[in-house]
N, C-alpha and C positions, 0 to 999 in steps of 0.2 A: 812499203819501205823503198826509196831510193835505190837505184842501180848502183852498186859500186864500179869505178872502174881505176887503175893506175895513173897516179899522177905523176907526169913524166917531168925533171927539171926544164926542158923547151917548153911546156905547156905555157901558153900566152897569158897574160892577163883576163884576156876577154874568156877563155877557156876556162879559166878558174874560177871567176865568177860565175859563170853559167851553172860551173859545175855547183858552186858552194848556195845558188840558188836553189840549186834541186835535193840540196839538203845535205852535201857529199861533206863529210868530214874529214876525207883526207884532202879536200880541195882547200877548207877553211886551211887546217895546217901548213898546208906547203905557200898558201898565201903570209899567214904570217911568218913564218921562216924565214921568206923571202923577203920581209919588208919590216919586220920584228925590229931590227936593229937599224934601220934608217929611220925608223918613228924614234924609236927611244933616243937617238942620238941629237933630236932637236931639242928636248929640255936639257939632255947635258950641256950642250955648248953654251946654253942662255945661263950656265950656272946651278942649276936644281940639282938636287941631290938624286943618288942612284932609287930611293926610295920614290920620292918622288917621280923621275923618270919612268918606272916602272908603272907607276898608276894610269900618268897621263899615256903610256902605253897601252894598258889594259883600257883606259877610255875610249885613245881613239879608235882602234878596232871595236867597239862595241857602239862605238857613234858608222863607224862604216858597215856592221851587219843589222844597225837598224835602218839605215839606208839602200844596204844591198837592193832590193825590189825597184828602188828607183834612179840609181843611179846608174846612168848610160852612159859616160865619156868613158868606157875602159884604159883608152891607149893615154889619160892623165891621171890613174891612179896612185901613183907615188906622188905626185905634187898634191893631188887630194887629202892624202895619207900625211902629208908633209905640214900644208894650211892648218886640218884640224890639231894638229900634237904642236904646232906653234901656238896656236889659240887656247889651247888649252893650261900650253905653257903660262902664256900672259895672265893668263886667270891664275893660278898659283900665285905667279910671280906678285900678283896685283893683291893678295893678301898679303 
């Protein structure tokens, strides 16, 4: 079982991956906490419902922890975060 340790608000990006690579659960949380509500605010603005926003929320973080292992640019992960929940938006929107 992983090392637990405190995930402090300053903790970096790059820190919180590392961390959530090593399996840390409070790392996962405080990553979406932090970026929960910048994902979900790109299907609201194109229009999509709270429902809808929600999903494409729950998507894109499950398209970023099947990623985690390989993704390296830490210090662009909000624009990451940003690209896939627009994309994902269009796909909704596109039905």
């Amino acid at each position: 079982m992983p090392e637990r340790r405190e995930i402090v608000p300053s903790t970096s990006d790059a820190e919180l991956i590392r961390a959530c690579r090593s399996g840390d659960a409070e790392a996962w949380e405080s990553l979406v906490d932090t970026y929960g509500r910048l994902v979900q605010s790109i299907p609201l603005r194109l229009g999509l419902s709270s429902e809808d926003a929600a999903d494409i929320t729950q998507a894109t973080f499950t398209i970023f922890l099947e990623s985690l292992e390989s993704f390296r640019d830490e210090g662009s992960l909000p624009a990451w975060l940003c690209t896939v929940a627009r994309r994902q938006s269009w796909r909704v929107l596109g039905r």
